[in-house]
Structures are given as structure tokens and as C-alpha cells.
C-alpha positions in Angstrom: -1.8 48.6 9.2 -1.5 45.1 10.6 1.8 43.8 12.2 3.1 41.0 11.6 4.9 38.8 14.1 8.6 38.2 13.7 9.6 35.9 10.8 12.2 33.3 11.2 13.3 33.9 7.4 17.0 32.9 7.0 18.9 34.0 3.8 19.3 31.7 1.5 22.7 30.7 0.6 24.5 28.0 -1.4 23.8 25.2 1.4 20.0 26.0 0.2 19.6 25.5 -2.8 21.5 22.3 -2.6 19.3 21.3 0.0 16.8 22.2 -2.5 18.5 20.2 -5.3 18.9 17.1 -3.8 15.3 16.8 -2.1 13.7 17.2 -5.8 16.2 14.8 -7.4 15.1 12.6 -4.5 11.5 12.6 -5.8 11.9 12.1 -9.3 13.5 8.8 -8.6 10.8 8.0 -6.3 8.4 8.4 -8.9 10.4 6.9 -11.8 12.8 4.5 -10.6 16.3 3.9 -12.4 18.7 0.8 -12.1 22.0 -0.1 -14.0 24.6 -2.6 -14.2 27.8 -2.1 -13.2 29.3 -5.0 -15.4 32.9 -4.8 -13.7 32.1 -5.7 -10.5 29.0 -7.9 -11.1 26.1 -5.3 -9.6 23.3 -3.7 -10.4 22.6 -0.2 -8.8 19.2 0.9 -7.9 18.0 4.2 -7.6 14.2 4.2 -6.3 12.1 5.0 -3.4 14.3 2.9 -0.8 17.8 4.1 -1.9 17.3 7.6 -3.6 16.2 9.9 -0.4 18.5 7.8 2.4 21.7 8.8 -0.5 20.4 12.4 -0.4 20.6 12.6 3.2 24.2 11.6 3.1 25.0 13.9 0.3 23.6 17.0 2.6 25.1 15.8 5.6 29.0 15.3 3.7 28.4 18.8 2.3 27.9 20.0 5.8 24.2 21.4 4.8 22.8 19.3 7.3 24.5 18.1 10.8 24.1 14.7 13.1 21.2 17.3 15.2 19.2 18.2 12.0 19.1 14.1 11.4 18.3 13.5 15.3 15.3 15.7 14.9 13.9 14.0 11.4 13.9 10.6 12.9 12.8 11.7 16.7 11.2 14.6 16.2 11.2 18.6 17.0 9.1 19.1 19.0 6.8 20.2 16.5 4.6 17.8 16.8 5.4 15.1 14.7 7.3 11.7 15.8 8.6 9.8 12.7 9.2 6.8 14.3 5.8 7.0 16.0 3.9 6.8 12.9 6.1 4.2 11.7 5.0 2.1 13.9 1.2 3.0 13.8 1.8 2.4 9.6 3.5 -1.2 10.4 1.5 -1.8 13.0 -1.5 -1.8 10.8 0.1 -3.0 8.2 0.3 -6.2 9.2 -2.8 -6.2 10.6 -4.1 -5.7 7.3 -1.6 -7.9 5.4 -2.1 -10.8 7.9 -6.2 -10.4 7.1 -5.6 -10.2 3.6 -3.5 -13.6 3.6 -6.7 -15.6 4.8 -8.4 -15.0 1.5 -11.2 -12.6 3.2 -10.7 -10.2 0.5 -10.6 -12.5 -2.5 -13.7 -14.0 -0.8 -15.7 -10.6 -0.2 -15.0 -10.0 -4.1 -16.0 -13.4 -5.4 -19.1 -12.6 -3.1 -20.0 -9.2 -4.7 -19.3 -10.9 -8.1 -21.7 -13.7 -7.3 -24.7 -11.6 -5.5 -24.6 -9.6 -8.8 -24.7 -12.2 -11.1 -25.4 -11.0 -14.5 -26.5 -7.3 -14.0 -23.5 -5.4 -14.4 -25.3 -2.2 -13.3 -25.8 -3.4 -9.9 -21.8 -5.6 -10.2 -20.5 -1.7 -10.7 -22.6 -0.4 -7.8 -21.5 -3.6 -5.1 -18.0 -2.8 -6.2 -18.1 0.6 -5.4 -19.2 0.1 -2.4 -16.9 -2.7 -1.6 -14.0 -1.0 -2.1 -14.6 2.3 -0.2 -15.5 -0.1 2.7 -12.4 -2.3 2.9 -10.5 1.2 1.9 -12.0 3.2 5.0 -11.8 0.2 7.2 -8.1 -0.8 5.9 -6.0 0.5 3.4 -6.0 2.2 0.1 -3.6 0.6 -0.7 -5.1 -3.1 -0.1 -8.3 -1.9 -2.5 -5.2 -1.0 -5.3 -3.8 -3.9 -5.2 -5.6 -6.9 -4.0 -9.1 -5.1 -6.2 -6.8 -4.1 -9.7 -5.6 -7.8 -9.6 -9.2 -8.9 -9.6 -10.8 -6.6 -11.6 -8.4 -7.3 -14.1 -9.7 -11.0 -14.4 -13.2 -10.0 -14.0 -13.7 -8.2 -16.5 -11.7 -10.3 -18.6 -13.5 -13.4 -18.1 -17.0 -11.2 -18.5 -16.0 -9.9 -21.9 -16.0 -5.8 -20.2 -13.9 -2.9 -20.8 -12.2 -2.6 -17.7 -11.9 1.2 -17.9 -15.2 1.8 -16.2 -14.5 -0.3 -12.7 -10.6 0.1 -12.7 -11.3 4.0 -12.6 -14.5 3.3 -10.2 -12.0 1.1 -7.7 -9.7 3.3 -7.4 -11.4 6.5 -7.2 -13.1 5.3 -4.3 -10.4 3.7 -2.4 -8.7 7.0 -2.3 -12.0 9.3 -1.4 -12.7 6.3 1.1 -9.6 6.8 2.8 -10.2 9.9 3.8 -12.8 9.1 6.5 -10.7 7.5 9.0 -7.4 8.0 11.0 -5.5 4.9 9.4 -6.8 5.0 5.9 -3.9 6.7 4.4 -0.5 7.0 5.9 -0.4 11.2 4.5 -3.8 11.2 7.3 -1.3 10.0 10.3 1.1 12.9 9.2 -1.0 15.2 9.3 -3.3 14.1 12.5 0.1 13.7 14.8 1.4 16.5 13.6 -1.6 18.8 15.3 -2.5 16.6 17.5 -5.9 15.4 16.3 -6.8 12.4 18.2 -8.6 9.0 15.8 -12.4 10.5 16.5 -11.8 14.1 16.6 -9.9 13.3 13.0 -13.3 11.3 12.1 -15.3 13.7 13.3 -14.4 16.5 11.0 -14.1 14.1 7.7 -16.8 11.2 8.2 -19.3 13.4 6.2 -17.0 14.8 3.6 -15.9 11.1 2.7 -19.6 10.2 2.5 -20.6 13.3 -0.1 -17.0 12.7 -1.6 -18.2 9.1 -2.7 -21.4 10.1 -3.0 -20.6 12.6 -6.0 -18.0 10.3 -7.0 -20.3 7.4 -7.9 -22.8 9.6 -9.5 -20.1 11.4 -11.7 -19.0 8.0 -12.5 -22.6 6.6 -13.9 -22.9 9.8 -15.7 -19.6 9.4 -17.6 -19.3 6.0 -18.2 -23.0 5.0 -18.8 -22.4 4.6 -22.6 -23.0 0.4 -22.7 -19.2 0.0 -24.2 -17.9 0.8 -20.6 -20.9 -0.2 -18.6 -23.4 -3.0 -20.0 -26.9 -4.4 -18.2 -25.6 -7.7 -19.0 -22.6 -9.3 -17.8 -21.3 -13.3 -17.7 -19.1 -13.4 -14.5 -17.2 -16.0 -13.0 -18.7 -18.7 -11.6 -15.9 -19.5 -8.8 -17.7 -20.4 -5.4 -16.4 -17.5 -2.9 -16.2 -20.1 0.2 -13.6 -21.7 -2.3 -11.1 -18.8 -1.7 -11.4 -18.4 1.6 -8.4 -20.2 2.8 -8.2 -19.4 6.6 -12.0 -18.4 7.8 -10.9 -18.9 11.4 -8.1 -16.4 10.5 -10.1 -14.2 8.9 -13.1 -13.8 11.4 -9.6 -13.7 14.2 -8.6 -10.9 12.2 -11.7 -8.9 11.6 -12.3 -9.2 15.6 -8.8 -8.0 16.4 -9.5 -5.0 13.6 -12.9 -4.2 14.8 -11.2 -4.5 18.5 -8.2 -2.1 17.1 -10.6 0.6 16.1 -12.8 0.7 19.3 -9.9 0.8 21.2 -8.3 3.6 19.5 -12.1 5.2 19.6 -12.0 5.3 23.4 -8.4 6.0 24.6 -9.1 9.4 22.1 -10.3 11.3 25.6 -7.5 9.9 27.3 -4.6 12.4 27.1 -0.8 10.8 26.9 -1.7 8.0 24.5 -0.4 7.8 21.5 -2.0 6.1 18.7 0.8 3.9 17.9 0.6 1.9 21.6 -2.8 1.2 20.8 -2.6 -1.0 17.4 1.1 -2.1 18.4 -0.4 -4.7 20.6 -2.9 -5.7 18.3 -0.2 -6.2 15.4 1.6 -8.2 17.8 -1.4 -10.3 18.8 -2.1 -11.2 15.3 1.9 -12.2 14.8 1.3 -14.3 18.0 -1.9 -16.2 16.0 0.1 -16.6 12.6 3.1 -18.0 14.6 0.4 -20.8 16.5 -1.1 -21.7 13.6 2.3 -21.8 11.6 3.7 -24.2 14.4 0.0 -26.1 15.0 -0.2 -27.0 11.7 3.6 -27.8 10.8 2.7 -30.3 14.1 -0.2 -31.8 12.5 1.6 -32.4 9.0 4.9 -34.0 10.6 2.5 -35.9 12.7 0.6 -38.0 9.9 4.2 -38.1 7.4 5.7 -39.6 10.1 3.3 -42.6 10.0 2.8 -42.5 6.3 5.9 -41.1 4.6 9.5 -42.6 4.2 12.0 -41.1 5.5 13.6 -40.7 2.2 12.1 -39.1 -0.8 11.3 -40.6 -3.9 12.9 -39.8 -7.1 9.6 -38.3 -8.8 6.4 -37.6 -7.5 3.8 -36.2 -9.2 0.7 -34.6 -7.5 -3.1 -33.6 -8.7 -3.9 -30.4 -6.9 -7.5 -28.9 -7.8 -7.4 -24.6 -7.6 -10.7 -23.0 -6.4 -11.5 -22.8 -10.4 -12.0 -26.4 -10.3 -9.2 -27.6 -12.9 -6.6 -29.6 -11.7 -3.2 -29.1 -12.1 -0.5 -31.8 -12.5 2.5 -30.8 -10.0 5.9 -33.1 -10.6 8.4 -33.3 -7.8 11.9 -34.4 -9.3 14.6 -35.3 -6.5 18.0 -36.3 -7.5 18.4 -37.2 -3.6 17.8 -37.4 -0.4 16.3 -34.0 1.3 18.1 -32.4 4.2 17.9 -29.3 6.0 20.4 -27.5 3.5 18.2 -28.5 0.5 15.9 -25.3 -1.6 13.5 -26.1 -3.1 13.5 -23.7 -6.7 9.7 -23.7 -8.1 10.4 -24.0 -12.3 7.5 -22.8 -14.6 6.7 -24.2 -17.5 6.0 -20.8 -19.1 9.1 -19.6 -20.1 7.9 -17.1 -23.0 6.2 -14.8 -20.4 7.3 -12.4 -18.5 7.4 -12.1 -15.3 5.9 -9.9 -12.5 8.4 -7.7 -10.7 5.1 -7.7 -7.7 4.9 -11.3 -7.7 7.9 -12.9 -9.5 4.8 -14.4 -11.3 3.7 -14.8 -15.0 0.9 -13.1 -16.5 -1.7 -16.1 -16.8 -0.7 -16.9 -13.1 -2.1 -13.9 -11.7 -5.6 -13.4 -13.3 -7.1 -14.5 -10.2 -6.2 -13.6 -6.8 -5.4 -17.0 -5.5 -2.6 -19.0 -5.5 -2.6 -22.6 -5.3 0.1 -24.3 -4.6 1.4 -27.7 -3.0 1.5 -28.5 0.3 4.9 -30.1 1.5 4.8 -31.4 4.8 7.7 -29.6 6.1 5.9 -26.4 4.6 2.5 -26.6 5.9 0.4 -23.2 4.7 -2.8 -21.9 5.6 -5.4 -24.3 3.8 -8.9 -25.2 3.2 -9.5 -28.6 1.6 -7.6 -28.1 -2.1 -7.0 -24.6 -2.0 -4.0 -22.8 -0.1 -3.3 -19.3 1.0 -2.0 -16.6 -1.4 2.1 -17.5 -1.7 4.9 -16.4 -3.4 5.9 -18.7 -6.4 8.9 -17.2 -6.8 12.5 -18.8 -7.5 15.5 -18.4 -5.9 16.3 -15.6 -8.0 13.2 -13.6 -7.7 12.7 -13.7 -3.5 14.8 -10.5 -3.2 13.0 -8.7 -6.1 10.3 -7.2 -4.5 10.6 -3.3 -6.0 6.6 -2.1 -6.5 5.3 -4.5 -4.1 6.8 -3.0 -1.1 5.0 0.3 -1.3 2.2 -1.4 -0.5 0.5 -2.4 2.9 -0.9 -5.6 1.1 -1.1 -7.6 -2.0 -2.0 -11.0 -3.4 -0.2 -13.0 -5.5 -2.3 -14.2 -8.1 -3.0 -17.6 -10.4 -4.9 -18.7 -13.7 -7.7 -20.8 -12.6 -7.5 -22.4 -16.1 -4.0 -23.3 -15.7 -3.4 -27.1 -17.1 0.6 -26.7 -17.8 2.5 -28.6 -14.9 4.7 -26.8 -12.6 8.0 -28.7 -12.1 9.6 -28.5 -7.9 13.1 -29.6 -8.1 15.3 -30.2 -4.8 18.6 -28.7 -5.5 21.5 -29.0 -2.6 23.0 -26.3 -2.0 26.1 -28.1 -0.8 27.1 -29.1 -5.0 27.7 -25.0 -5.1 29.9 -24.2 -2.2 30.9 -21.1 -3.3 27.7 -19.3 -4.2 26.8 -20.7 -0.5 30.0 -18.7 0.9 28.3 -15.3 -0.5 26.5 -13.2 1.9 23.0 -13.2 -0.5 22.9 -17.1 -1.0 23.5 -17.7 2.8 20.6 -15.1 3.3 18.3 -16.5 0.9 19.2 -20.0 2.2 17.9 -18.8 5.6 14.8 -17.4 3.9 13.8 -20.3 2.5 14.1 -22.1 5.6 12.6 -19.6 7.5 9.5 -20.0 5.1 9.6 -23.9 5.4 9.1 -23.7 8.5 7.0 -20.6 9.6 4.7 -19.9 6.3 2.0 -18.0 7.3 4.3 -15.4 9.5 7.2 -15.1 7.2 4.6 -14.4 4.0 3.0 -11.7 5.2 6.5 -10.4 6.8 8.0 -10.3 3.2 4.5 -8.6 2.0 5.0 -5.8 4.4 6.2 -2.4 3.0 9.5 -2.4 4.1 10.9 -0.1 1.1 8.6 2.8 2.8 10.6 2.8 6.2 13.5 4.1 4.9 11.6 6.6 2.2 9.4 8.6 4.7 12.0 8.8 7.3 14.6 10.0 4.7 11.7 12.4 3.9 11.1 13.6 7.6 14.9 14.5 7.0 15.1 15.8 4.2 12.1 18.4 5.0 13.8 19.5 8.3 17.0 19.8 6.2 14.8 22.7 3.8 13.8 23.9 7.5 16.9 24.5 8.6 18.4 26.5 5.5 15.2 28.9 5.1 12.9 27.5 2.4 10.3 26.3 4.8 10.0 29.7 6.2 9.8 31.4 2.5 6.8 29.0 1.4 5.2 29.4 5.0 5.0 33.4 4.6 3.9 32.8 0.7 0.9 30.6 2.4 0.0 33.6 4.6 -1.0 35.5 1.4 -3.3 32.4 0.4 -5.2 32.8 3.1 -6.1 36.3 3.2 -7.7 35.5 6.4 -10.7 33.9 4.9 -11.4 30.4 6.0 -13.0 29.5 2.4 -10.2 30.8 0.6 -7.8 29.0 2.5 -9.5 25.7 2.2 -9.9 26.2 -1.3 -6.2 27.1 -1.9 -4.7 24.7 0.4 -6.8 22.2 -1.2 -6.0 22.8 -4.5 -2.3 24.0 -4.0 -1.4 20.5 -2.1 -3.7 18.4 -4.7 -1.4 19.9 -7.6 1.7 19.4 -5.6 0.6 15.8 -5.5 1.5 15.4 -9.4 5.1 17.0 -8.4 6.3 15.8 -5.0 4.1 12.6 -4.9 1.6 12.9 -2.1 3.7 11.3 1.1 6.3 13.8 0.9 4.0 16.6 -0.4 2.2 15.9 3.4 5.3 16.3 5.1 6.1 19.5 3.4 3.0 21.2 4.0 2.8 20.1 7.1 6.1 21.5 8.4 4.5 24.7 6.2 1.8 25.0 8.3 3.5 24.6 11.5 5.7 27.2 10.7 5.9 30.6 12.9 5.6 32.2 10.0 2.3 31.0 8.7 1.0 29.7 11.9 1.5 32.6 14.0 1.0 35.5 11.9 -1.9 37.8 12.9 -4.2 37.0 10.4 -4.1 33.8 10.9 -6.9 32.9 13.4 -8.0 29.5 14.6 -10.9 28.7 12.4 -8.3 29.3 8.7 -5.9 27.3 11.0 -8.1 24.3 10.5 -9.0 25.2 7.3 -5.7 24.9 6.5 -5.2 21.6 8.3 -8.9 19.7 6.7 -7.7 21.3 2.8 -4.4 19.7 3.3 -6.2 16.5 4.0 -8.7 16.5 1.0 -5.9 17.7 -1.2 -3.2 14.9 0.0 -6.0 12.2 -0.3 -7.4 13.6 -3.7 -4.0 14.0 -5.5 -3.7 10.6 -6.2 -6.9 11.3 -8.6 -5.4 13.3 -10.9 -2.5 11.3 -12.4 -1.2 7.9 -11.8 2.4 10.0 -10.2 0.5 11.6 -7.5 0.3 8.8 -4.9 2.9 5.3 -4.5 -0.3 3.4 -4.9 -0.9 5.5 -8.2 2.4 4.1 -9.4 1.7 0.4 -8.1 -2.1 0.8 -9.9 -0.2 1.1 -13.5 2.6 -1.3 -13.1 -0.6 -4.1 -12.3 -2.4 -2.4 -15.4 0.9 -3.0 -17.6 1.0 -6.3 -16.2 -2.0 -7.6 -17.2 -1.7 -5.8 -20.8 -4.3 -3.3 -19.9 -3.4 -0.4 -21.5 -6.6 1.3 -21.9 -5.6 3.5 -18.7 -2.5 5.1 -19.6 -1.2 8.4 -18.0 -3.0 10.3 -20.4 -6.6 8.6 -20.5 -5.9 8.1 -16.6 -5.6 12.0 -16.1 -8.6 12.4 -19.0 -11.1 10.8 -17.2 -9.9 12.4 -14.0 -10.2 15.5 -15.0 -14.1 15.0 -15.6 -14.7 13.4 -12.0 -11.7 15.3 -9.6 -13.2 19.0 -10.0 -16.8 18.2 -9.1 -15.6 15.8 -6.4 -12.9 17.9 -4.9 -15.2 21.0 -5.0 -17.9 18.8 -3.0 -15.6 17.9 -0.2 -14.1 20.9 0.8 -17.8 22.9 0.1 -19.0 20.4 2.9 -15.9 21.5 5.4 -16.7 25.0 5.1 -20.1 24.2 6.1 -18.6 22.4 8.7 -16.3 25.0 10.3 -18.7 27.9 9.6 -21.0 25.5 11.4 -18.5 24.9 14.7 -16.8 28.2 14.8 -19.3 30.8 13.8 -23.1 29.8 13.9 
């Protein structure tokens, strides 16, 4: 009879299963957020993926199930291979990288492109999408497909008269098979990867080919369900916007596409050099690309004050009104009302003349304003924006009010704020001084918000992309880190890691197999972030990692199933990944509703089986191939 080595099992005690409690309750308002007034003293509490974890770590550390050390450790590290704050600053790093990229209209450009190299033939429109999107997912983010793509989509299939069932489940499928094939394709890859030390092209190595059979499968399955003509038709009538028209910044964007292609290569070649971690290697890149955004903010914000200083009074007029043509090619009436003369304490507040519609929580924007993924807006002098002729990077058209109110969008590592192209109603600007409301000014927000705004007037570019970054994920996945090395520390890691033992039987195809399809369900539960971090600490465990029948080639079964299961879980329902949650807000948005949880996990469960049996069949092939041939 085989020995086991020595467990580290502790007995489980009241400090457990509070520990236990509070990391669950964590999650379930991660995936459905809650908020509430508090009438009494004027505020509203929020309970979501930026507050809910960080209050459970202070509710285990006041009950003394968790000390100052047990924090220390989630934020630094055990020794255990993983660094939190390194792969937060790999994820920001590339993050704005990506962001930055997506500000200079590239992506809206690369999908007008597909639209208008497939012209009518929406056979080969699905196929260029497809591919599209598991490009720019590999390459970037899944989470820049979700967004940036669902926002299109949306009005493409609109304007052609589709049901959008067919590419919404084709765009996002993809963009999360895609992201399986490289190192920074999905932050739950990072966790796992620095966590056993896999460097950026020994990662690629192992899931280059399962990502291609993955899509592969995946667009086949696809055709096959969705080739009735009410989801698919031969014959389409697309939009006829000109895809140079959206591209806002192409200096920017072939910058950025250098400096990514540059990123990658980098990280390529310091993989056989031992001692670098990944996060040096795109932290100088992300700051490069800051360093352009801040030039071009300044360069161009010298080139406006430049000409208004020789054509503009130095006092504003009482009502201007401006024609400004959007890529679509209808122009839009813009009135400027002033009451008086502009100073440096005046905000301007954007008012829409659409009162009746309700408002995006992503965007602060109304439905008919994001059908396309451009925004066109005026160009003030002492505001200058990325621009091409008429049309003007993606910004925020928020008010005052709605700055803050970022909730869904900062899950994400890009999006696009979005407007109609057919938009004729005027959009009224009025200067308000903030020195007529002294006491709002004397509040901490408003003095905030009044530096916001005058960061933005003056640095565009920069502070855009800044307030697009995922800010709401830094304190979610550290709070995760601790709350997982909290269940360490009162025994529960150790139960599940000897309960994984008997998954494996020591058999490399079972244990793909069930740590595939374990973590994949686990997905729908935990959400797939905090699932990684888990199972991760799982696997490291002494109790699963050093047991006797665990040998080195179910080790790595382990490790690859964990992968495919993290990056597949966000197929099954629209709660299994953040960018599952962002994909249905957008759908609700745009009053698509053909794609509910239900249909969402219908369809899915015709295309996930086939597809996540595919992947993993192709990394037992690889590891019998590497360990026993």
C-alpha cells in the first residue's frame, strides 16, 4: 500500500467556516452587485466587486480569523509562487497599453474594415468577424473584443436588419477560446503562469495549438448551429461608414501597435533569461505609451492655444453654435450657451437633449448615442483631443454627475464610448461657475470632480484612457489573494487539495479531464478570477502537489486543465467570467434581449462540450507526446 506524505490538514473550527462564510458572500456580490440609500445621511452604499471582498477582509481580520501576516502574504506573496502585486502590474501595465490603442480608433477602424471587405455576404461578414476577434483577443484582451466588439455588433446588425444572436455568441465565444493562446490574454492566465513559474513562450508553447483546434471546432460548431438563414443570411446590407473615417489617431495607432508588437518580442526573448519577471518587461512599455499620450496631449493643446490666440477673443461669446460632421456623415448642430466670462474655475456640464432615455451606467451615455463606437464631440481649444479632420477620439460625454459612475466599466481593460451616427438633435454645452455654489465647492467630491475636469481640459488623451482603466479590479483580486490565503490558513485549502488527489488517480487524462471540467463548473459559482486563485493555491498545496501519486506529467495536467477550464468558464453562463457580466449589461443596453441567461447558457451548452472536449483531447496528446513517446 502506497504512503502518503504528511498532510498539513488543520481542524476546522469556528474561525473556518467564517472564513468560509465571508469569502462566498464576497462573490455573490461580485457577481450581482447591490446598492442602497442611506436617506439620513445623504449616501448611497455600494456593495460590488470593489467594496464587497476588501469589507470581508476586515471582517476576518476584526474576528481575529486572519492577522496583519496572513494580509502581508496575500498582497506580497508566500513564497508560493505567486506575487499579487506583480501581476498587478503586468495586468495594468497592459492595460493601458491596450486601452491607449484602443483610444486611437484602430479597433473601431479594423471592424468598419471587416464590415466593408464583406460587403453584402453575410457568410463571409460572420467568418472575418470570427477571425477578427480571436486576433485582437489573442493579441490584447478578451475583454477589449467584449466590449469594444458587443458595442459594434450591436449596431451592425441593427443597421443590416440581422438577428444578432448568431455574431454576439460568435464574438464572444472566440474572444474567450482566443485568449487562451498567449500569456496576457486573460488575467486568470497570469495567475496561473506566475504561480508555477511558466515563463510567456514556455506558456505559448503548451496552448498555441489547443487555442487554434479550440477556434477551430468553435467556428465550425457555430456554422452548424446557427446556419438556419433567420440567424445567418447570404445577404446582408451593412453600413456604409468609410473605416479611415474612425480612425482618429493613425500615428497613435501604428505607435501603439509597434510598442505592442515590441512588448511581445521582448517578453519572447527575456523568457530564457532567469530573474525577469514579466511585469518589468511591459512596465516600460506602458510607460512609454503614457510618455506619447502626454506629448501629444501637450503638442496639440500648443497648436490649439496657438491659432485662438490669433483668432479668438479673449472673452467668450454669449452663444455659439457649432456644425460638427460624425464619421456617418450627418452633421450635428452643437450650441455653446455662456452666461459669462470663462476662467479656470469654470466646468463645463455637457446637457442632452434626450431626456426620456436612459442612460448607460458604462458610458453615462444614452442608448441612440452608443450604436456606433465613435464619439464625436467638439473640440474646445483649451481641450484639444485626439482628432482627424471632423471626427474625434472616443470620449466620455458624461455630466458632472455621471464622471464618478463608472461601475461595469471598470472591469474592463478597454471600452468605447459610443454615438448614433444619425443623430440630428443638438447637444447643448453650458459654462457653469462653480464659484455661484460655494458650498457644494467646499465638499471633498465637488473639489475632486473640479480637478478632474481640469485635469481632462488640459491632458485629454492621458486622463481618458486613465479613467478607462480597470481600477475597480485592483482592489477585487488583491482582496481575493487574501481572502484565499485566509481559507489557507484555517484548513480548507488543505481539505480540497487532498479531495483533488482522488481526481487524479494518477492518470494524466483523468486529471485534465477533471480539473478541466471541475474549475469550468466552478466558473458559474466563484466567477472565474477567484476560481484561478483558488485552484491555484489547491494545486500548490503539499497535500495535492506532493503526494506520491502525484508525478510530474498529472502535475501539468493539472496546471494546462486549470487553464482551459478558467478560460472556458466564461462559455457556459454570462456569471462565469467579469466580462460575462459586462457582455449582458451592453446586451440590456442596447435592448437586446435575445441572449438572456437562459438562451445564453442554451446555446452554450451545444458549443462548450465539443469545444472543451477538443482542447484538453489536444493537451493529452501533447503531454503524452513530451513526457512519454
Amino acid at each position: 500500500m502506497e504512503e502518503a506524505v504528511e498532510t498539513t490538514n488543520s481542524e476546522l473550527d469556528s474561525h473556518s467556516w467564517v472564513a468560509l462564510a465571508i469569502f462566498l458572500a464576497a462573490l455573490v456580490f461580485v457577481i450581482r452587485p447591490v446598492e442602497f440609500a442611506l436617506p439620513k445621511i445623504g449616501w448611497r452604499v455600494y456593495f460590488n466587486l470593489a467594496t464587497a471582498p476588501p469589507l470581508g477582509v476586515l471582517i476576518l481580520l476584526a474576528s481575529h480569523t486572519i492577522d496583519w501576516i496572513n494580509i502581508r502574504d496575500g498582497l506580497l506573496g508566500n513564497n508560493m509562487g505567486v506575487e499579487p502585486y506583480a501581476i498587478m502590474l503586468l495586468f495594468y501595465s497592459l492595460a493601458y497599453l491596450c486601452i491607449s490603442l484602443d483610444v486611437t480608433g484602430l479597433i473601431q477602424f479594423c471592424a468598419f474594415w471587416v464590415s466593408k471587405r464583406a460587403g453584402n455576404r453575410g457568410h463571409t461578414a460572420f467568418s472575418l468577424f470570427f477571425i477578427m476577434t480571436s486576433l485582437i483577443s489573442g493579441l490584447a484582451s478578451n475583454d477589449v473584443v467584449v466590449l469594444t466588439g458587443t458595442a459594434f455588433l450591436s449596431y451592425f446588425t441593427r443597421v443590416s436588419d440581422i438577428q444578432p444572436t448568431a455574431f454576439l455568441m460568435s464574438e464572444f465565444t472566440s474572444a474567450n477560446i482566443a485568449s487562451m493562446a498567449l500569456y496576457i490574454g486573460n488575467p486568470t492566465n497570469v495567475v496561473v503562469s506566475e504561480a508555477f513559474n511558466m515563463s510567456f513562450i514556455t506558456y505559448s508553447a503548451w496552448m498555441l495549438l489547443p487555442t487554434f483546434v479550440g477556434l477551430a471546432i468553435a467556428y465550425l460548431s457555430l456554422r452548424f448551429v446557427f446556419k438556419s438563414q433567420k440567424y445567418l443570411p447570404r445577404v446582408i446590407h451593412p453600413p456604409d461608414e468609410e473605416p479611415k473615417a474612425v480612425l482618429v489617431d493613425p500615428k497613435g495607432a501604428i505607435f501603439g501597435l509597434i510598442l505592442l508588437g515590441a512588448c511581445l518580442c521582448t517578453l519572447i526573448g527575456t523568457s530564457f533569461i532567469h530573474g525577469v519577471s514579466v511585469w518589468m518587461v511591459t512596465l516600460p512599455f506602458a510607460v512609454l505609451m503614457l510618455l506619447r499620450d502626454l506629448w501629444y496631449d501637450l503638442t496639440n493643446q500648443w497648436k490649439n492655444r496657438r491659432g485662438s490666440s490669433s483668432s479668438l477673443p479673449m472673452t467668450k461669446m454669449n452663444t455659439t453654435t457649432m456644425i460638427i460632421t460624425p464619421p456617418g456623415g450627418v452633421a450635428r448642430s452643437i450650441k455653446i450657451e455662456e452666461g459669462k466670462q470663462s476662467d479656470d474655475n469654470d466646468i463645463i456640464m455637457i446637457h442632452d437633449n434626450h431626456p426620456n432615455q436612459e442612460r448607460d451606467v458604462i458610458t453615462g451615455m444614452t442608448t441612440e448615442e452608443q450604436d456606433l463606437s465613435i464619439m464625436t464631440t467638439i473640440e474646445i481649444p483649451e481641450a484639444p483631443v485626439r482628432q482627424r479632420n471632423n471626427a474625434t477620439v472616443p470620449r466620455s460625454n458624461n455630466n458632472i454627475n455621471d464622471i464618478h459612475d463608472y461601475d461595469e466599466s471598470d472591469v474592463a481593460t478597454a471600452t468605447s464610448a459610443t454615438t448614433s451616427a444619425t443623430a440630428t438633435k443638438p447637444t447643448t454645452v453650458t459654462v457653469v461657475s462653480t464659484n455661484n455654489n460655494n458650498n457644494n465647492k467646499n465638499s471633498l467630491r465637488d473639489r475632486f470632480m473640479h480637478l478632474l475636469l481640469k485635469l481632462r481640459s488640459r491632458l485629454p488623451t492621458m486622463t481618458t484612457v486613465l479613467m478607462r482603466m480597470p481600477w475597480k479590479i485592483l482592489p477585487f483580486a488583491l482582496s481575493m489573494f487574501i481572502l484565499v490565503e485566509a481559507l489557507s490558513e484555517v484548513g480548507w485549502i488543505g481539505i480540497c487539495a487532498t479531495a483533488m488527489v482522488s481526481v487524479a488517480h494518477n492518470n494524466y487524462v483523468a486529471t485534465a479531464f477533471g480539473v478541466m471540467g471541475i474549475s469550468l463548473l466552478a466558473c458559474q459559482l466563484l466567477n472565474n478570477l477567484p476560481m484561478t486563485i483558488l485552484f491555484t493555491r489547491i494545486l500548490q498545496h503539499p497535500n495535492f502537489a506532493q503526494h506520491v501519486s502525484i508525478s510530474d506529467i498529472v502535475s501539468q495536467a493539472a496546471i494546462l486543465g486549470l487553464v482551459i477550464g478558467s478560460n472556458l468558464g466564461a462559455c457556459l453562463t454570462l456569471v462565469g467570467s467579469l466580462a460575462g457580466i459586462m457582455f449582458e449589461h451592453i446586451l440590456k443596453t442596447k435592448g437586446i434581449y435575445t441572449l438572456g441567461y437562459f438562451q445564453f447558457l442554451k446555446w452554450n451548452l451545444l458549443l462548450l462540450p465539443l469545444i472543451a472536449v477538443g482542447t484538453t483531447a489536444v493537451i493529452i496528446g501533447e503531454l503524452w507526446f513530451i513526457y512519454l513517446r
